[in-house]
C-alpha positions as CSV (number, residue, x, y, z in Angstrom):
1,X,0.0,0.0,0.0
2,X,1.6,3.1,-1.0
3,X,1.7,5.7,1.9
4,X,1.9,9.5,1.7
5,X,5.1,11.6,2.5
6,X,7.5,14.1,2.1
7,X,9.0,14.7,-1.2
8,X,12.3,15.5,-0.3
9,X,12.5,12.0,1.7
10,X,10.8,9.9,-1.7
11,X,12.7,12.2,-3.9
12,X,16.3,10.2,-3.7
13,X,17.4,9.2,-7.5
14,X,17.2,5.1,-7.2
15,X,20.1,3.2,-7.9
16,X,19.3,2.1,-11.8
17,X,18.6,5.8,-12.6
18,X,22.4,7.1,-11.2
19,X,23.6,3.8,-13.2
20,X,21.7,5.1,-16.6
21,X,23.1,8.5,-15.3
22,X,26.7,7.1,-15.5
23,X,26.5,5.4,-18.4
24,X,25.2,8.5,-20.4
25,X,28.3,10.6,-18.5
26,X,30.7,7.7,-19.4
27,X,29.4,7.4,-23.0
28,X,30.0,11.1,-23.7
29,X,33.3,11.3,-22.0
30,X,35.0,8.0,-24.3
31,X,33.4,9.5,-27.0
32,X,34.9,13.6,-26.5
33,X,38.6,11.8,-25.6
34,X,38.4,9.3,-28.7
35,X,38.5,6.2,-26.1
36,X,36.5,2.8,-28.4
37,X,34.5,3.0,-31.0
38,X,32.6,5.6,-31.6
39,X,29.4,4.3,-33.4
40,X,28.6,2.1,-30.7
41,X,29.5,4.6,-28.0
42,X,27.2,7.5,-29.7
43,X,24.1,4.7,-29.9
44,X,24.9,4.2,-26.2
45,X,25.0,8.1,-25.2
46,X,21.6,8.7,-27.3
47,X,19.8,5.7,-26.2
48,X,21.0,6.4,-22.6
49,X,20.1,10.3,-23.1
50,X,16.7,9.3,-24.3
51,X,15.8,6.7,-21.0
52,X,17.3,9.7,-18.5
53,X,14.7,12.0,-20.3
54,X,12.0,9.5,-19.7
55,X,12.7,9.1,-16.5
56,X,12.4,12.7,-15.9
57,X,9.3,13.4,-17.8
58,X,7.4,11.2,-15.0
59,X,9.7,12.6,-12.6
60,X,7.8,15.9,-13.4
61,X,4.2,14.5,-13.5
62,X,4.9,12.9,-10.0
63,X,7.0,15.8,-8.5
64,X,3.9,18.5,-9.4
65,X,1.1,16.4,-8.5
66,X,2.3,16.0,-5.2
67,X,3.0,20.1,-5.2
68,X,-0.5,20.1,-6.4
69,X,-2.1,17.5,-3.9
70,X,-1.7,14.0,-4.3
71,X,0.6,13.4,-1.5
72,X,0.0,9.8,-1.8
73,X,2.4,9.9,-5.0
74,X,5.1,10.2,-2.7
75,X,4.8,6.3,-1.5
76,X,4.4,4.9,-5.0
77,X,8.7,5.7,-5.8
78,X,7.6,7.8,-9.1
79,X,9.3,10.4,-6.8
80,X,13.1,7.9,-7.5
81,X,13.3,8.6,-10.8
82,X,13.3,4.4,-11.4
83,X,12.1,3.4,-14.3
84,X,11.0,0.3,-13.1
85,X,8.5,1.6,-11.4
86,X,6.2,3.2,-13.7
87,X,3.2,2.2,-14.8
88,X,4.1,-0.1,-17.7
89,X,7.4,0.0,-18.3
90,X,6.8,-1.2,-21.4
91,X,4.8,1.7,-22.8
92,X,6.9,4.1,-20.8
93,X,10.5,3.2,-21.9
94,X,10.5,0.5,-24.2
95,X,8.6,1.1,-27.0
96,X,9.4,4.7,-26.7
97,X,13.4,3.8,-27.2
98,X,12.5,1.6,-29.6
99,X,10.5,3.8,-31.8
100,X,13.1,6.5,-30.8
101,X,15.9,4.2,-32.4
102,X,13.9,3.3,-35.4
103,X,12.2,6.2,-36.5
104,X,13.9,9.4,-35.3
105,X,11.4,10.7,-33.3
106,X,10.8,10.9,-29.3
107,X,8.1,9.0,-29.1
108,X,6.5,9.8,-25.8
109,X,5.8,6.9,-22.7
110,X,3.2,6.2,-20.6
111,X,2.3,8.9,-17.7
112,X,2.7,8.0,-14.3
113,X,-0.6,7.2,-12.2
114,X,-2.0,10.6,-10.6
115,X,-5.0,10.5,-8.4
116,X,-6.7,13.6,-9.9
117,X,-9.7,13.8,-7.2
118,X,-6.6,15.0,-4.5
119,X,-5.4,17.4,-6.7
120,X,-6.7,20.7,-5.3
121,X,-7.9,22.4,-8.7
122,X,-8.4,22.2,-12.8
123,X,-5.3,24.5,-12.6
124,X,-3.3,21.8,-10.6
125,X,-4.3,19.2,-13.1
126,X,-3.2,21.1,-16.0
127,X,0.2,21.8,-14.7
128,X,0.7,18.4,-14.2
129,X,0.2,17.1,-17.7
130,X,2.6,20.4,-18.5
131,X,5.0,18.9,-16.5
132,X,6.3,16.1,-18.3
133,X,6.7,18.3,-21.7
134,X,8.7,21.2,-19.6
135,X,11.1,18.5,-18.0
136,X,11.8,17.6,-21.9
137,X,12.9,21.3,-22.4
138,X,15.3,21.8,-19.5
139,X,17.2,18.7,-20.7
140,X,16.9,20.1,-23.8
141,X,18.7,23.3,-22.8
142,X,21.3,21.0,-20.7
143,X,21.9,19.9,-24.1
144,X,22.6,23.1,-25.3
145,X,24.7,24.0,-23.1
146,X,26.9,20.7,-23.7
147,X,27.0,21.5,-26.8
148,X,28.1,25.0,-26.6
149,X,30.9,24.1,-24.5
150,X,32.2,21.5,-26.7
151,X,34.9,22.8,-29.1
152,X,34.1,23.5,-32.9
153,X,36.3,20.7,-33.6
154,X,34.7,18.0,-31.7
155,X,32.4,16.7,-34.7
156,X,31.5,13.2,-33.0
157,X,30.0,14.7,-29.2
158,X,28.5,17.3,-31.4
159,X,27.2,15.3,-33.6
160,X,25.7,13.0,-30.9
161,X,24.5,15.9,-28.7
162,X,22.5,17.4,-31.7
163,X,20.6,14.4,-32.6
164,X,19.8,13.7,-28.7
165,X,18.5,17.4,-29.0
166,X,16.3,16.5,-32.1
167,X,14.6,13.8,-30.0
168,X,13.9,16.0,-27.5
169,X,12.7,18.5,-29.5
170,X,10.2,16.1,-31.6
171,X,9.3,14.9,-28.3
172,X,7.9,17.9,-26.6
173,X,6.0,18.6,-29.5
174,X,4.5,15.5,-30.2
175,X,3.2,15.8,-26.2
176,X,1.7,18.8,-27.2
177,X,-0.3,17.9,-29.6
178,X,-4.2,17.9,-27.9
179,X,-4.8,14.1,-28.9
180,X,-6.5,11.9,-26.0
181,X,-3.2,10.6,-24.0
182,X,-1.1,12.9,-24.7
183,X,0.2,15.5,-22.2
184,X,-1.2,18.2,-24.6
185,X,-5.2,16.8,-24.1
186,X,-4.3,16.4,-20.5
187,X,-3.3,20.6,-20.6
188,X,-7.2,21.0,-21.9
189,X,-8.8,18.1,-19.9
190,X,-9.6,20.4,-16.8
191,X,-11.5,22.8,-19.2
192,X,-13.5,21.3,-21.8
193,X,-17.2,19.7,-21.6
194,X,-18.1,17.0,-19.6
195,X,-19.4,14.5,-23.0
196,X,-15.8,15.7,-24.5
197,X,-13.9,14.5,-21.8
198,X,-15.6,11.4,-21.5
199,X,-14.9,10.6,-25.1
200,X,-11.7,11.9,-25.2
201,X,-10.5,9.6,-22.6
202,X,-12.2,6.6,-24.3
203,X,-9.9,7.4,-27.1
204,X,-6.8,8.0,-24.9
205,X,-7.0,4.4,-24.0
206,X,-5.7,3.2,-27.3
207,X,-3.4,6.8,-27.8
208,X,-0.4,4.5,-28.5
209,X,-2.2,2.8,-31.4
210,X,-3.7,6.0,-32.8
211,X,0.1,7.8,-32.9
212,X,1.7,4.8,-34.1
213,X,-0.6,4.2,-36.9
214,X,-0.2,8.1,-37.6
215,X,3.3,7.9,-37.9
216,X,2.9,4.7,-39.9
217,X,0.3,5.6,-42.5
218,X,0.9,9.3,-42.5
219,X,3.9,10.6,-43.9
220,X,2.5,14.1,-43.9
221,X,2.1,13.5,-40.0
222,X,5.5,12.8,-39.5
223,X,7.4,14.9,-41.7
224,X,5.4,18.0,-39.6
225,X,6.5,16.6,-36.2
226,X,10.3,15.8,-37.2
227,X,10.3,19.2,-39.7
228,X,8.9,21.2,-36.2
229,X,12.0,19.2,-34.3
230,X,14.1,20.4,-36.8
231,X,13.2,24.0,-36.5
232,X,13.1,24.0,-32.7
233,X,16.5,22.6,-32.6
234,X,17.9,24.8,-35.5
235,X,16.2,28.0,-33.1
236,X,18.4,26.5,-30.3
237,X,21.6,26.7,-32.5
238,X,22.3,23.5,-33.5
239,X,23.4,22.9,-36.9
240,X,21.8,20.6,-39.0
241,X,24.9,18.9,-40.6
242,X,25.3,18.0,-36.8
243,X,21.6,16.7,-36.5
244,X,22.3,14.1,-39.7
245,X,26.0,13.4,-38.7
246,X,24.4,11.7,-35.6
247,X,21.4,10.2,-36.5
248,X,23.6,8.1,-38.7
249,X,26.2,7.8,-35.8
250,X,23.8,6.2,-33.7
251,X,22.1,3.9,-36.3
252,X,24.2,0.2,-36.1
253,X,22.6,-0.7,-39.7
């Protein structure tokens, strides 16, 4: 039975989050000294970028529902940042790294559980659907920051930083896109008609079937979302030579 709690005693980073940490530090250190081989270390740094940007997105759903009321969050170990621990780990982290690998675009996870009938308004419920898209942007800007520190010269960790920025990017704005399951219909849940809400969250049921047949049957769909995650990244000053040097980087086929 989960109990209720202080944040700052459930907040502690579990053990396999500092490990995915590590790798992702390790990773981008071999790879900015020239230490192994660099297409299997940038696969490694991305796909370990991408699971530490899950894990945060739920980090941020969890941490502002419990700002915002469910205290009872704080017993459930969203709060560790442990992937294990969400609600399906396989909607939350592997099909989104393995539609991130395939396709090139963050494909989003499965939200932690929130008890909505604690949180203390429609304002409060908003914000936590929010949540999950703005953790996405501050390791976005970490990003940035990386990669304005490394030197002109460094083509592979540039490389590799620029495509993890791209999934990012494509990420937060396939979130907020106002389809049922996404955090963009849960933004709008709060404030639209009683019938519409209902239905919408009939439909967000089966949200991962409805986005993956988008991006399967709808080129137009997916060249919006990864043309937007272009822009977005391009707007943060990353340079698009970058962006395909390490997409292909990353790809082992």
């Amino acid at each position: 039975m989960p109990r209720s709690g202080g944040a700052s005693d459930a907040a502690i980073p579990s053990f396999n989050f500092l490990m995915i940490l590590l790798t992702f530090a390790g990773a981008g250190l071999a790879i900015q000294f020239g230490i192994g081989g660099q297409k299997g270390l940038a696969f490694v740094f991305v796909l370990a970028g991408w699971v530490l940007s899950l894990c945060l997105h739920e980090f941020g759903h969890a941490f502002m529902a419990w700002k915002g009321g469910d205290h009872a969050i704080a017993g459930t170990g969203y709060l560790t940042l442990d992937p294990r621990l969400y609600i399906d780990p396989l909607t939350s982290i592997v099909l989104p790294v393995l539609f991130t690998i395939l396709g090139g675009i963050g494909f989003p996870g499965g939200a932690v559980f929130v008890n909505r009938d604690l949180l203390r308004s429609s304002g409060w419920q908003s914000a936590v659907s929010l949540a999950g898209p703005a953790m996405n942007l501050v390791f976005l800007v970490f990003l940035v920051l990386l990669y304005r520190l490394a030197s002109a010269d460094a083509d592979t960790i540039r490389a590799v930083l620029a495509v993890s920025a791209l999934y990012q990017a494509t990420a937060i704005v396939l979130n907020l896109l106002p389809i049922p399951g996404l955090d963009g219909y849960g933004i709008i849940r709060p404030w639209i008609p009683d019938g519409a809400r209902a239905a919408g969250d009939q439909i967000g049921r089966y949200s991962g079937l409805v986005i993956t047949g988008l991006f399967l049957l709808s080129g137009a769909f997916t060249r919006a979302i990864f043309g937007a995650g272009l822009t977005i990244t391009a707007n943060f000053g990353f340079a698009p030579q970058d962006v395909v040097a390490g997409y292909r980087l990353m790809r082992l086929w």
